[in-house]
C-alpha positions in Angstrom: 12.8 -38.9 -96.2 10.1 -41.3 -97.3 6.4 -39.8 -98.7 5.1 -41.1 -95.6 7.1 -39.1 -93.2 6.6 -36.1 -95.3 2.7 -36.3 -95.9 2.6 -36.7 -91.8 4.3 -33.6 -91.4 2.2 -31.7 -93.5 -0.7 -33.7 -92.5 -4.1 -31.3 -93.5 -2.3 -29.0 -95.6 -3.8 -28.2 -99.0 -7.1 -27.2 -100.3 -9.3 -28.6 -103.0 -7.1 -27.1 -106.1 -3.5 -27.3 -104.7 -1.4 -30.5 -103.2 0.6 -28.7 -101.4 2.0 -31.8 -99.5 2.9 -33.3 -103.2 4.5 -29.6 -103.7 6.7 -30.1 -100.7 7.7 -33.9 -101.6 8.4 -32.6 -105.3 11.0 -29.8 -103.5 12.2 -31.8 -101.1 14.9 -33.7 -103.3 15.8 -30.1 -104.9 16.4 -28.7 -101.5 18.0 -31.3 -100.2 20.9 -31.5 -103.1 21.4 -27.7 -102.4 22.0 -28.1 -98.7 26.1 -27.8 -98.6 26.1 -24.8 -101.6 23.1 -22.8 -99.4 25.9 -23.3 -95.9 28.4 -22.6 -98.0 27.4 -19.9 -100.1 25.3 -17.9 -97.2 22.3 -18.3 -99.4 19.5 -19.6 -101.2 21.0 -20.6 -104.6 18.9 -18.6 -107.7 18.0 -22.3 -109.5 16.8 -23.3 -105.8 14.8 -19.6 -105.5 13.6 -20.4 -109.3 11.8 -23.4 -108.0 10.5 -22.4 -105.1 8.9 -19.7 -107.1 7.7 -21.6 -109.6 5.9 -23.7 -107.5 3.8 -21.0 -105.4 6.1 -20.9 -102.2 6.9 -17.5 -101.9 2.8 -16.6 -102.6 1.5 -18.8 -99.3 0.0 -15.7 -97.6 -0.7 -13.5 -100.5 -4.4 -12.6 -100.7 -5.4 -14.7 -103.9 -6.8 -11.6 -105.5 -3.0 -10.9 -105.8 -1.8 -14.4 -107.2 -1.2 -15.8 -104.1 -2.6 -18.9 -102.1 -3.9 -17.1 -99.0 -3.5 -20.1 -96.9 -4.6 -20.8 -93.5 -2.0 -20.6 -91.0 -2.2 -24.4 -89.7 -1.0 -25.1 -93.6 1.3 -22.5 -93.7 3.4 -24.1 -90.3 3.4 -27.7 -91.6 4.8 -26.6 -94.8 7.6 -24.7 -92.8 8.1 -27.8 -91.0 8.3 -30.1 -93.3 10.8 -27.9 -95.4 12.7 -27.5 -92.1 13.1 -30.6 -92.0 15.2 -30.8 -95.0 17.0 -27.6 -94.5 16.6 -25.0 -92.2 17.4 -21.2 -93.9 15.1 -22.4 -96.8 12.2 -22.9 -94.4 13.4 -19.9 -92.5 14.2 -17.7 -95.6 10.4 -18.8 -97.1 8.8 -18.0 -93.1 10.2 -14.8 -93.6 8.9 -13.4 -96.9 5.3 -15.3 -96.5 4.9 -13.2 -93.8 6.3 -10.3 -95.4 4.2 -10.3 -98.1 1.1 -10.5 -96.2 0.8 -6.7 -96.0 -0.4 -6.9 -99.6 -4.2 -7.4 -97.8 -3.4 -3.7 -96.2 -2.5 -2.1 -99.4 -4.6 -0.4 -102.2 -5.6 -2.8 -103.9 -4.2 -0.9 -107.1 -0.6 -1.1 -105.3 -0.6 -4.9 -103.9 -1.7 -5.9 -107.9 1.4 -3.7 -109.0 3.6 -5.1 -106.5 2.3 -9.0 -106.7 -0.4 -9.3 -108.8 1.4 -9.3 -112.2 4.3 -11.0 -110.9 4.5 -14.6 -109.8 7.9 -14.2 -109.1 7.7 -11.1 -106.3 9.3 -11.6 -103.2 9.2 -9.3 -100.9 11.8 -9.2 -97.6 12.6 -6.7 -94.8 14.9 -6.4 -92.0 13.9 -6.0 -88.4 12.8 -3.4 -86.2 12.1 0.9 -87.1 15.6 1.3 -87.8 15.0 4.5 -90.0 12.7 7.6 -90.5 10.1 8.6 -92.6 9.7 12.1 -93.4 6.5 12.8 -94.7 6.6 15.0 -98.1 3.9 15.7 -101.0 2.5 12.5 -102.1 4.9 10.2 -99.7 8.1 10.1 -97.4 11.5 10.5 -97.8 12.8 7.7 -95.9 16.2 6.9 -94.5 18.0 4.7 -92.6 19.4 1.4 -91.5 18.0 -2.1 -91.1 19.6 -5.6 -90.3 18.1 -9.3 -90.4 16.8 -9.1 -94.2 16.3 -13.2 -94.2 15.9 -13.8 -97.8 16.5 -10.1 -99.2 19.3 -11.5 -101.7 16.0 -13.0 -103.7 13.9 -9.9 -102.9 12.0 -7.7 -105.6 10.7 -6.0 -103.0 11.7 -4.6 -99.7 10.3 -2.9 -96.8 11.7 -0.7 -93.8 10.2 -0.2 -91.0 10.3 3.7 -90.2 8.8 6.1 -87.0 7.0 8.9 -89.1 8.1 12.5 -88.7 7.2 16.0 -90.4 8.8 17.8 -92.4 10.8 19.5 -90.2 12.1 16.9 -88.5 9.2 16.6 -85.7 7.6 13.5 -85.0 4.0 12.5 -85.8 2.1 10.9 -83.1 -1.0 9.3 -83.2 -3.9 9.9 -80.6 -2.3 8.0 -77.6 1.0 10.4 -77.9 3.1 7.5 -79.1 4.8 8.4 -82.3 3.6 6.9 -85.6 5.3 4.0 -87.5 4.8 2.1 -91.3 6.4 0.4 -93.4 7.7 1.7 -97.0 8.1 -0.8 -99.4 10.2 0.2 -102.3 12.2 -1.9 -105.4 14.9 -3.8 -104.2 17.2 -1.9 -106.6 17.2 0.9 -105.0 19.3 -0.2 -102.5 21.7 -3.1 -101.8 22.8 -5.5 -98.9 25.7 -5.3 -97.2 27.2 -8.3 -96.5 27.4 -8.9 -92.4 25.5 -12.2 -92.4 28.8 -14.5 -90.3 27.0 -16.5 -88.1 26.8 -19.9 -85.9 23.4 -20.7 -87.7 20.8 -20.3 -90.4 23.7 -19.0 -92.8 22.2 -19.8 -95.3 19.2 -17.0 -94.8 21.4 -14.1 -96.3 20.0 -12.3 -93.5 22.5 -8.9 -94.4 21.9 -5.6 -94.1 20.8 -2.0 -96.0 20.5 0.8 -96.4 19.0 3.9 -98.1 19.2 7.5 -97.7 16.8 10.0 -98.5 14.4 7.8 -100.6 11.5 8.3 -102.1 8.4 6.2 -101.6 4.9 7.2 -102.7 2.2 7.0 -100.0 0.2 3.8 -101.4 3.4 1.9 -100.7 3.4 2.7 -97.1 1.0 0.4 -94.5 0.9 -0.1 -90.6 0.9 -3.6 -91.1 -1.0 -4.8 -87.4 -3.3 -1.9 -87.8 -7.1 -3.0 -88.4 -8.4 -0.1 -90.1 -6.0 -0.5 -92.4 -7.2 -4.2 -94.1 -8.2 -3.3 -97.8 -9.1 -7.2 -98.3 -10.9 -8.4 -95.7 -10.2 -12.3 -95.6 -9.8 -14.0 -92.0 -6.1 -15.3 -92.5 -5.8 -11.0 -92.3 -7.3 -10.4 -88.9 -4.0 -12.4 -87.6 -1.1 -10.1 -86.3 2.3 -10.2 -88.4 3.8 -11.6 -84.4 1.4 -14.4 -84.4 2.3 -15.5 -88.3 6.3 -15.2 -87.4 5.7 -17.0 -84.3 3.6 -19.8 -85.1 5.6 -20.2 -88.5 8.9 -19.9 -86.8 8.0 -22.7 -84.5 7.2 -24.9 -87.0 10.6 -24.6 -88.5 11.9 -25.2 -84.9 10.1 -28.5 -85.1 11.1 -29.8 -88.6 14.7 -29.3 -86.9 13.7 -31.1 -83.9 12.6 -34.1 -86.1 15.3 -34.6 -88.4 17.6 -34.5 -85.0 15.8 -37.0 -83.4 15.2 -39.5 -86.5 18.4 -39.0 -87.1 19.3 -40.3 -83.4 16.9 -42.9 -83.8 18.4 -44.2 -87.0 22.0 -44.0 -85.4 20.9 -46.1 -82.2 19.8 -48.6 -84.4 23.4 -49.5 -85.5 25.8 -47.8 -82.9 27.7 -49.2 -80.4 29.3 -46.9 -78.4 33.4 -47.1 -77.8 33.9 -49.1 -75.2 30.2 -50.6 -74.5 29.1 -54.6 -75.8 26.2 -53.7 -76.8 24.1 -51.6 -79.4 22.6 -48.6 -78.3 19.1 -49.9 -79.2 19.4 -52.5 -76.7 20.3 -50.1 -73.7 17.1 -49.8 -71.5 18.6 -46.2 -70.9 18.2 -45.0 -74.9 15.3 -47.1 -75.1 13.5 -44.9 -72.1 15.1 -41.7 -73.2 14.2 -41.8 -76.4 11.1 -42.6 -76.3 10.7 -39.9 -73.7 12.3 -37.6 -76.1 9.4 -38.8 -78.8 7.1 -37.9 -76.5 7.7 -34.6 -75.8 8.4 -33.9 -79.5 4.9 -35.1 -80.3 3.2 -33.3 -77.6 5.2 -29.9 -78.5 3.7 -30.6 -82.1 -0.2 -31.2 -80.9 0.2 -28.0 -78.7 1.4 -26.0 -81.9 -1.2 -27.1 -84.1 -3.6 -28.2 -82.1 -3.6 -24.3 -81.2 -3.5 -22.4 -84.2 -5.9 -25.2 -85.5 -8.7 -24.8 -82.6 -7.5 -20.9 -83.3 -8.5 -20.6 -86.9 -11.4 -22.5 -86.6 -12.7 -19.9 -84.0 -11.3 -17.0 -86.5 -13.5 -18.5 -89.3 -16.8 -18.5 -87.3 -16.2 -14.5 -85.5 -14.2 -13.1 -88.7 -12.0 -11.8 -85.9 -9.0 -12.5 -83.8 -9.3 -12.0 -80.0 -6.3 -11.1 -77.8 -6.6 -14.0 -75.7 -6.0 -16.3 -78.8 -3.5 -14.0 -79.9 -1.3 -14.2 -76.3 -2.3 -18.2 -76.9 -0.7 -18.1 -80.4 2.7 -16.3 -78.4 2.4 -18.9 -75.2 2.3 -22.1 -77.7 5.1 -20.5 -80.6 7.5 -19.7 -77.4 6.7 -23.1 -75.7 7.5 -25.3 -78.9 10.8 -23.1 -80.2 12.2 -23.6 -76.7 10.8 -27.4 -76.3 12.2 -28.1 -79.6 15.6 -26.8 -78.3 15.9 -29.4 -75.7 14.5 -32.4 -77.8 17.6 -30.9 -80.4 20.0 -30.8 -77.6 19.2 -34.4 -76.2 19.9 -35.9 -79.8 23.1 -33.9 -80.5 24.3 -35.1 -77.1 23.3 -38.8 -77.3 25.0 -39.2 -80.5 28.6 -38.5 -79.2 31.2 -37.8 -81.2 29.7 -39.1 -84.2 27.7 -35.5 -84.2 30.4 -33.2 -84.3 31.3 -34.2 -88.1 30.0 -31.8 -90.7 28.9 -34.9 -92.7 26.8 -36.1 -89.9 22.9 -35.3 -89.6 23.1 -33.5 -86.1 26.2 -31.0 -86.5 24.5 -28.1 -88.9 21.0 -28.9 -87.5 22.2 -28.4 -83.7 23.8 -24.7 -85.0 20.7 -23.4 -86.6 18.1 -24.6 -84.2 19.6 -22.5 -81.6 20.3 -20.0 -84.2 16.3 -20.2 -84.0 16.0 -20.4 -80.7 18.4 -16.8 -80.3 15.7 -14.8 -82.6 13.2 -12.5 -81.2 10.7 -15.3 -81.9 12.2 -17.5 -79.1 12.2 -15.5 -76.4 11.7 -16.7 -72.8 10.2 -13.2 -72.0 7.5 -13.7 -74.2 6.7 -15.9 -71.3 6.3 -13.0 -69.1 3.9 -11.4 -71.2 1.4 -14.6 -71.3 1.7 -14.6 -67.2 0.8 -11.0 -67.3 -2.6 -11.9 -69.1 -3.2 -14.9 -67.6 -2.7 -13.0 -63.9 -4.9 -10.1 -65.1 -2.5 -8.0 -65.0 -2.1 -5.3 -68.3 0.2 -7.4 -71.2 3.1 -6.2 -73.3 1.8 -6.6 -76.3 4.9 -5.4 -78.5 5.5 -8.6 -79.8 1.8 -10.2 -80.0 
C-alpha cells in the first residue's frame, strides 16, 4: 500500500500533537508481516500487541485525563479502516477494546486512573451480551457467569461482563420502569481465563473465546451502566455517544477497509488477466470496465455516507454538548447501510476474479471470509433496518441496539 492510499483513508485524522495517519503508515508494514501467524495462530501475536501499544492504539477513546487520545469518532473509523485494510482481526480486535475502554469516562475518576491511567499498556476486552449475574453484596457484587465474543481478550488486562443485577437473595433489582437493572464489572483479567472456542470462517484472528467466573468479587467503583447518562464522571462530547453508535460506526469502517483492499486488489488483477479461454485482457472488456467502475462508485459513495455522517454528527455534538436520538438512529441507518454495501462491493470482486481468488495466497480468499464474518455480527444486522423505519414512520423505535 503506498502513503498515498493510506493518508486517503485516514484522510482528517489526527490532531495538532499526534500524526495519527504517520502512526498507521508506521504499523502498516508490522501488521502486514504478521498477517499469516494472526490466521494461523487465532490471534494477535504479543510483538504485534507490543506495538500497537506502544504507539497509542489501544488508548483511541480513553478520556486523556486517563492517558488516552479521546479521539473524535470520524478519526477513530478511518484509523479502523485503514488498518482493515491491511488485516482485518487487528482492526476488529483494536474496534473492540477502543470501545471497551471508553467506559473509563463513566468511572470514578479514582478507578479509570487505577485501571488506565498508570498503565499505557491496559487493554481492556469483554464478551457480548448479560450473560451472567451480579449479586449485590457489601461494598460490590458477587458476579457469575458466562460470556462469549471476547475479541481481543487474549491481550486484555482488563475485562468486563455484562451482568442483570439481583439482591442478595437471589431477587432481581429493577429500576423505576420495572425492567431489571444491568452493569458491567470490570475485574483483572487473571482472574479468569478463556476458553478456547474461537473455530470460525472469519476474523480468526480476533481470539474472540470465551469465560468464565464464578462467584467473583468486584468492588462497586468497578461497576458502570455504560449508555447511562447520569453516570458520565468526565464530561467530554466523544462521551455523550452510545457504546452502539461507537461499535457501529467503527465496525463499518473495518467493513470498508475490507471492501477496498478487495476491490484494489480486483483492479490490479484486471490490469494483467486474461481470462481462460478469452483474447483479451480483462482491462479491455467494456463489461469490467462498466462494472468496475460501477463497483468504485458505490464503494465511494458507501464511504461519504459513513463519514460524511458521523462527521456532520460530531460537528453537531460539539455545538449542543449532546447527542440526539435522531443522530443516534442516523449513526445505526449509515453503520448498517455501509457493512452490508461493503458486502456486495466484497462479493463482486471475489467473484470477478475467478478462480484465481480461491488460493489462500491470493488477495481476495481471507478478505472474502472475514468481511462476511463482519457482516454475520450483531453490528450488521438487516433488522437494524427495521428500527430506522420505525423512527422515520413515527412509530416508537427499538432502541436495544442504538
Amino acid at each position: 500500500m503506498s502513503d498515498e492510499a493510506l493518508k486517503s483513508r485516514v484522510a482528517g485524522a489526527g490532531s495538532a500533537h499526534t500524526d495519527w495517519p504517520g502512526r498507521v503508515r508506521a504499523l502498516a508494514p508490522r501488521i502486514a508481516a504478521a498477517a499469516a501467524e494472526i490466521e494461523r495462530e487465532r490471534r494477535l501475536p504479543e510483538r504485534l500487541v507490543a506495538e500497537l501499544r506502544a504507539a497509542g492504539m489501544f488508548g483511541l477513546l480513553i478520556p486523556r485525563p486517563f492517558n488516552g487520545a479521546e479521539l473524535d469518532p470520524p478519526t477513530f473509523v478511518a484509523i479502523l479502516e485503514a488498518v482493515a485494510a491491511i488485516d482485518a482481526s487487528t482492526a476488529w480486535c483494536l474496534g473492540q477494546t477502543n470501545v471497551c475502554a471508553s467506559v473509563a469516562a463513566f468511572l470514578p475518576a479514582h478507578a479509570a486512573n487505577e485501571i488506565f491511567g498508570g498503565d499505557s499498556q491496559a487493554i481492556l476486552a469483554w464478551g457480548a451480551g448479560f450473560g451472567g449475574k451480579a449479586a449485590a453484596v457489601a461494598g460490590g457484587y458477587r458476579v457469575s457467569g458466562k460470556w462469549s465474543f471476547t475479541s481481543g481478550g487474549h491481550h486484555a488486562t482488563w475485562i468486563g461482563a455484562h451482568c442483570f443485577v439481583t439482591e442478595e437473595d437471589g431477587r432481581e433489582r429493577r429500576g423505576p420502569d420495572g425492567k431489571t437493572l444491568t452493569r458491567t464489572m470490570l475485574f483483572p483479567a487473571s482472574e479468569t481465563s478463556l476458553q478456547d472456542i474461537w473455530h470460525v470462517i472469519g476474523l480468526r484472528g480476533t481470539g474472540s473465546d470465551s469465560y468464565a467466573v464464578e462467584n467473583l468479587f468486584v468492588p462497586e467503583e468497578h461497576s458502570l451502566a455504560r449508555d447511562e447518562p447520569g453516570e458520565r464522571r468526565y464530561a467530554a462530547p466523544l462521551y455523550h455517544y452510545s457504546s452502539n453508535s461507537l461499535f457501529g460506526s467503527g465496525f463499518a469502517g473495518v467493513a470498508l477497509g475490507i471492501a477496498r483492499a478487495m476491490l484494489d486488489a480486483l483492479i490490479a488483477l484486471a490490469k494483467e488477466k486474461t481470462p481462460r479461454g478469452l483474447a483479451n485482457p480483462m482491462r479491455l472488456s467494456p463489461v469490467s470496465q462498466y462494472e468496475i467502475a460501477e463497483a468504485e462508485a458505490r464503494l465511494r459513495a458507501a464511504r461519504m455516507y459513513l463519514m460524511g455522517t458521523i462527521s456532520e454528527i460530531w460537528q453537531e455534538v460539539l455545538r449542543a454538548d449532546r447527542i440526539t436520538l435522531e443522530q443516534r438512529i442516523a449513526i445505526r441507518l449509515a453503520a448498517t447501510h455501509v457493512i452490508r454495501e461493503a458486502t456486495r462491493i466484497a462479493d463482486f470482486a471475489y467473484s470477478w476474479a475467478g478462480a484465481t481468488a480461491i488460493f489462500e495466497t491470493s488477495p481476495f480468499e481471507r478478505r472474502f471470509r472475514d468481511i462476511h464474518a463482519v457482516a454475520q455480527q450483531m453490528q450488521g444486522r438487516s433488522s437494524h433496518l427495521e428500527t430506522a423505519g420505525q423512527f422515520l414512520l413515527g412509530e416508537e423505535p427499538d432502541l436495544s441496539f442504538v
